[in-house]
N, C-alpha and C positions, 0 to 999 in steps of 0.2 A: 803733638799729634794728637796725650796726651792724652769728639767721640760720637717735625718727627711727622712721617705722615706715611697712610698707610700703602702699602702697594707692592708690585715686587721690586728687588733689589735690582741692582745691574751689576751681576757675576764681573763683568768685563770691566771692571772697577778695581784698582786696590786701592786698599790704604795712603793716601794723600797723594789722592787725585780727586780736583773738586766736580761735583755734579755740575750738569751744564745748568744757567738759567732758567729754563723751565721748569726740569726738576725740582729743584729752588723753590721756586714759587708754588708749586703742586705743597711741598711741606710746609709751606708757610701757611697756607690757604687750612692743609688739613690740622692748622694749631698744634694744638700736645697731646694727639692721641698715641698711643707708645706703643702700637705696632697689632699685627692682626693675629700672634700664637699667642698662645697659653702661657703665663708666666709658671715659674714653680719655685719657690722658696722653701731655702733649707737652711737649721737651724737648730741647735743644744732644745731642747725640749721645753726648757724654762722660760724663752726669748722667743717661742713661735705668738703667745698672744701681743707682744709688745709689736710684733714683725708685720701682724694680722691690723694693727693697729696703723700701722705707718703706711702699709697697701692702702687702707682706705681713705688714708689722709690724705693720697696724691691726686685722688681724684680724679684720677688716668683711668682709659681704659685697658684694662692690666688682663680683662679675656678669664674671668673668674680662677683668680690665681688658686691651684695645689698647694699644699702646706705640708713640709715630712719634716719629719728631724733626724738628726745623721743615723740614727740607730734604727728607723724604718730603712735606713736604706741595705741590700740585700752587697755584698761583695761583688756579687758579676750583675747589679743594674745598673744597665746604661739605657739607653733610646731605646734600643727593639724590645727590652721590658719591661716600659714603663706603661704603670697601669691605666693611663687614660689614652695609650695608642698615641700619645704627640711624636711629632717630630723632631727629635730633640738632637742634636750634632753632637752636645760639651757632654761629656761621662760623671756625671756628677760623683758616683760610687769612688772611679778614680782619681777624681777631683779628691775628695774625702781620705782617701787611702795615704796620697801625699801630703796632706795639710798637717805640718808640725807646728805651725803659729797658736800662741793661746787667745786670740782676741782676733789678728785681724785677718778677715775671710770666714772666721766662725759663723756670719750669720751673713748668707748667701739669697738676692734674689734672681733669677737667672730665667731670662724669658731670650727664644733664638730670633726672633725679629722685633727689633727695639727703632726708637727715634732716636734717642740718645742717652747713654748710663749719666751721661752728667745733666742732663735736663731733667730727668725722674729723681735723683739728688738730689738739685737743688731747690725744684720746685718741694720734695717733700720736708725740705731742712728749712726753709723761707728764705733762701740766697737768692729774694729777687723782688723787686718794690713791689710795697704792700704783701708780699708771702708771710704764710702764720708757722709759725718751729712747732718741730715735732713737739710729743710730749716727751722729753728728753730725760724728765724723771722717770716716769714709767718705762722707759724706752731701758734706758739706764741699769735699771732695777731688776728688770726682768730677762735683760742680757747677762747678768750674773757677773758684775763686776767684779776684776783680778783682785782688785783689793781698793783701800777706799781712797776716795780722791780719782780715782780714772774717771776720765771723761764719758759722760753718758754718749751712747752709739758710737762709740770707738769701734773702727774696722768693718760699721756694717758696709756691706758692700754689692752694685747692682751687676750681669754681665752680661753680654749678649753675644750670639754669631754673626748675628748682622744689625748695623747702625745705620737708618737712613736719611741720619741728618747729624751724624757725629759733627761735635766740634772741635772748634783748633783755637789759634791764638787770633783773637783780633776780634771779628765776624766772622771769620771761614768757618764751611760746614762741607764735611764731605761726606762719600759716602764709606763705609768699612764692607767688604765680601766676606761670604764664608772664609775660613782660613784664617783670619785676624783672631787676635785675642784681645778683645775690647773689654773694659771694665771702669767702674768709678767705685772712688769708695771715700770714707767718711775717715778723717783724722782730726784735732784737735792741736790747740796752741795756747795760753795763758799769754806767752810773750810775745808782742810783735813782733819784734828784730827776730826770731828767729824765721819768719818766715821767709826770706828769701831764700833759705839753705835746703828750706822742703824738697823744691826742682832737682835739688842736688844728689838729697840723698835718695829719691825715689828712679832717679835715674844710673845710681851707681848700683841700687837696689837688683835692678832690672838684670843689670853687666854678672852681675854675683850672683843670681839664681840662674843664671847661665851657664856660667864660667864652670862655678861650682859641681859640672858635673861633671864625672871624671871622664879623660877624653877630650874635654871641650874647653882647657885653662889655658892653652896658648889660641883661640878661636880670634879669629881678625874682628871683633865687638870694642867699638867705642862711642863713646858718648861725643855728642856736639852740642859745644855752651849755644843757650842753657838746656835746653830739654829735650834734645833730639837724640834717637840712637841708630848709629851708623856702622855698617858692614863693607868690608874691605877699603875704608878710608873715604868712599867715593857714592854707598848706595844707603839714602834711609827706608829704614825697616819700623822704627817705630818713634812714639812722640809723646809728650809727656805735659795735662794742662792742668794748673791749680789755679782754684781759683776761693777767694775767702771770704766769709761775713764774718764780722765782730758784732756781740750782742752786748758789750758792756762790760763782759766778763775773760770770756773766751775767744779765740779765735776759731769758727768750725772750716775746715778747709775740704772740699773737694778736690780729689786728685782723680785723673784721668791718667789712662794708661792702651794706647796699642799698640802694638807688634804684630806685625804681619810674620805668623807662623806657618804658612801652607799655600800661598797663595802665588804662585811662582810670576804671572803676568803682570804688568808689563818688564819688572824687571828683575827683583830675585825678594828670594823670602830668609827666615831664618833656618831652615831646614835645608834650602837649595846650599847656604853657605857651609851647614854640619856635615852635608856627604860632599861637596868640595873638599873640607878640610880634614874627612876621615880618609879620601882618597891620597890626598898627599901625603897623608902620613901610613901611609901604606894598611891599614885598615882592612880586615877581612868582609866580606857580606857576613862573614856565621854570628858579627855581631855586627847590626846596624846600630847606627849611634843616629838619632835622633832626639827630639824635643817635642812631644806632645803639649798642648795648650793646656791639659790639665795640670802636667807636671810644673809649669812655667806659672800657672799661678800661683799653687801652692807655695814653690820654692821663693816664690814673689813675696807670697806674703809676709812667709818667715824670716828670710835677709830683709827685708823694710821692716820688720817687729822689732828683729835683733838692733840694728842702724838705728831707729830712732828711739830705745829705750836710752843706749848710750848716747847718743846725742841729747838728748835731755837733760841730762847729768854735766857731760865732758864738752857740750858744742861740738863744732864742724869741725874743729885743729884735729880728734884723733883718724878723720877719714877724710883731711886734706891732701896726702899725701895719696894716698890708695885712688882718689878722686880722680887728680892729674893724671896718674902712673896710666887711667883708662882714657881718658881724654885725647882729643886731638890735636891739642892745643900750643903743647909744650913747644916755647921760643918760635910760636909761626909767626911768621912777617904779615904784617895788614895792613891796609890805608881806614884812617881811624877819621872819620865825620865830625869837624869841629867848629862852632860859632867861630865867623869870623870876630875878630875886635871888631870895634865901632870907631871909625876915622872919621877925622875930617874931607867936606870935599876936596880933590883934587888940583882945584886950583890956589888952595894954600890958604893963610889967614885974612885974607880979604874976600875967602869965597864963604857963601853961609858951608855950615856944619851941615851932617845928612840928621834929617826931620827924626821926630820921634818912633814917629811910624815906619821909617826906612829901615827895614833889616838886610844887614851885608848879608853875601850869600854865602856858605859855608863852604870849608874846604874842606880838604882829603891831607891828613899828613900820616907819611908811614910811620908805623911803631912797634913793637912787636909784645906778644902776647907775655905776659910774667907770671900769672895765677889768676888765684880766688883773692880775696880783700878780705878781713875780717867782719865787712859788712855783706858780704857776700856779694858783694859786684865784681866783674871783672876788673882785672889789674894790666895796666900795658905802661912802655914804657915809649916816651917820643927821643929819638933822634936827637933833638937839643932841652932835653931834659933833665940832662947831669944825674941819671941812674936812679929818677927818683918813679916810682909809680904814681902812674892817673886812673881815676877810678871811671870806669863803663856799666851804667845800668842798665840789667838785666830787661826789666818790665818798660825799656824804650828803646832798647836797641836792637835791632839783627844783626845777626854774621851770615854773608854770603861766603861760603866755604871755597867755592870755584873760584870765584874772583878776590878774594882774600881781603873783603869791605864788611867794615864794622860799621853801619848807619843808623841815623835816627830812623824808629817805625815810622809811616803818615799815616793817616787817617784812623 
């Protein structure tokens, strides 16, 4: 789900529903300009010139971005007192208040009408032929690395209220309404192979700065392989897109992140589902149990800090378990999308063989779902497989949930 041109938004939009065509083309036309508010970035005091640095590196128009650091900001500001009269929806003071991560979310740029948090990433990181990388030393240096060796711009991070050309998996661009919580942000990798586990862990991430709040550890929240997350088994609410450049050394990975928090139309949000579930559990009004987007980031940040310190060290095995236990997954029956063999024609060894160029058409054989792989692809097992697992790639497959079809992506 996982996030540019100028104009107003269409409210009557949520979260992964795609713009019609014309729309489309209206953003295409307006290229990369990243939206008509005022940006405002916030940031440890040390890390506002590096921050200052990377604004002007994107080359967007960013609406002459604000510059504060957590400690200008006052405990009760939010929008109605912020000093240049913006428009501003996200409480950044409350943003602040919750944020216990030491790195990632520390250095915040937050403008309320955006193109896309991951087009202004990537384009400022050079995740896209011929783009120039930050200056990652400076960037690095003056973000006040935890200690040596972290990756320069670890956790900086872009976010908006509204996206009007977020991206998805493939081409898809949709649009985000107010009520989402839309974000991208910057993480880092030395090793390949671990990246296919990222999706993983930034979506278990998600379930855990959720769960986590008390009140809300038995909430009907699960994850759909690979990067979707789904409420009451049946509705998604949000989605999850990484995407990577390798410069020789590093892996710098964009990760995307929405969740539709407010936004009840057309069919339910993560709040509509929190007073469902405080009503059944019989739940008073003298305590509403809800989930504000400031607090979801925050809590975001920190479970994705905690998760991928130890996954750097321990791998995926110590939150394969905890993975599943959210997951939708466990022993479901699918028809699994398989090259057929390659036969001879039909009429047997006097007929020619089928041509190089002739591909059988594939079939459907049921299987059912086993896990994660240690390469982090899906694991299923077939029907006359003698209990053995087959391995399903992530970055070519879909799972339609409804129909219970594991297929190749096209195009």
């Amino acid at each position: 789900m996982s996030s540019e041109a100028a104009g107003k938004p269409r409210p009557e939009r949520t979260q992964g529903q795609s713009a019609p065509p014309q729309q489309q083309q209206e953003h295409r036309q307006h290229g990369n300009m990243a939206g008509i508010s005022r940006a405002f970035v916030f940031a440890r005091k040390q890390a506002l010139p590096a921050v200052r640095g990377w604004i002007a590196h994107t080359k967007l128009a960013l609406q002459e971005p604000q510059f504060f650091t957590w400690g200008q900001l006052h405990p009760n500001w939010s929008a109605d007192s912020d000093p240049e009269g913006a428009p501003l929806a996200f409480d950044v003071a409350a943003y602040q208040r919750h944020l216990r991560a030491q790195r990632f979310g520390q250095a915040l740029c937050y403008q309320p009408t955006i193109s896309s948090t991951q087009t202004i990433l990537r384009d400022a990181t050079g995740n896209k032929p011929g783009g120039k990388s930050l200056d990652n030393e400076a960037l690095g240096r003056d973000l006040g690395e935890a200690e040596a060796g972290t990756p320069v711009g670890e956790g900086l991070a872009v976010l908006a209220d509204v996206q009007l050309a977020g991206k998805g998996r493939g081409k898809n661009e949709w649009v985000s309404p107010k009520g989402c919580l839309s974000f991208s942000y910057l993480s880092h990798y030395s090793n390949g192979a671990t990246l296919p586990f990222v999706q993983y862990l930034v979506s278990l991430a998600v379930v855990k700065a959720i769960k986590n709040k008390p009140g809300l550890e038995s909430l009907p929240l699960h994850i759909k392989w690979p990067n979707d997350i789904y409420v009451n088994r049946r509705d998604k609410i949000g989605g999850i897109l990484c995407n990577a450049d390798y410069d020789g050394k590093m892996f710098t990975v964009i990760i995307g992140v929405g969740i539709n928090v407010n936004n009840s139309k057309p069919t339910t949000c993560l709040n509509d589902v929190i007073r469902a579930h405080a009503a059944d559990l019989g739940r008073g009004d003298a305590q509403p149990l809800t989930m504000t987007r400031e607090e979801l980031l925050a809590n975001f940040f920190f479970e994705f800090e905690q998760i991928r310190n130890s996954f750097l060290v321990k791998g995926f095995a110590p939150f394969s378990t905890e993975y599943t236990d959210n997951w939708l997954h466990t022993d479901q029956e699918v028809l699994v999308e398989r090259a057929a063999p390659k036969a001879a024609a039909p009429g047997g060894a006097n007929e020619e063989p089928l041509s190089e160029t002739e591909t059988p058409a594939p079939r459907m054989e049921p299987a059912r779902i086993t896990g994660i792989a240690p390469s982090g692809n899906l694991t299923v097992q077939f029907a006359n497989s003698g209990g053995r697992d087959e391995e399903v790639i992530p970055d070519t497959t879909s799972l339609d949930m409804l129909r219970g079809l594991v297929t190749r992506k096209r195009g």
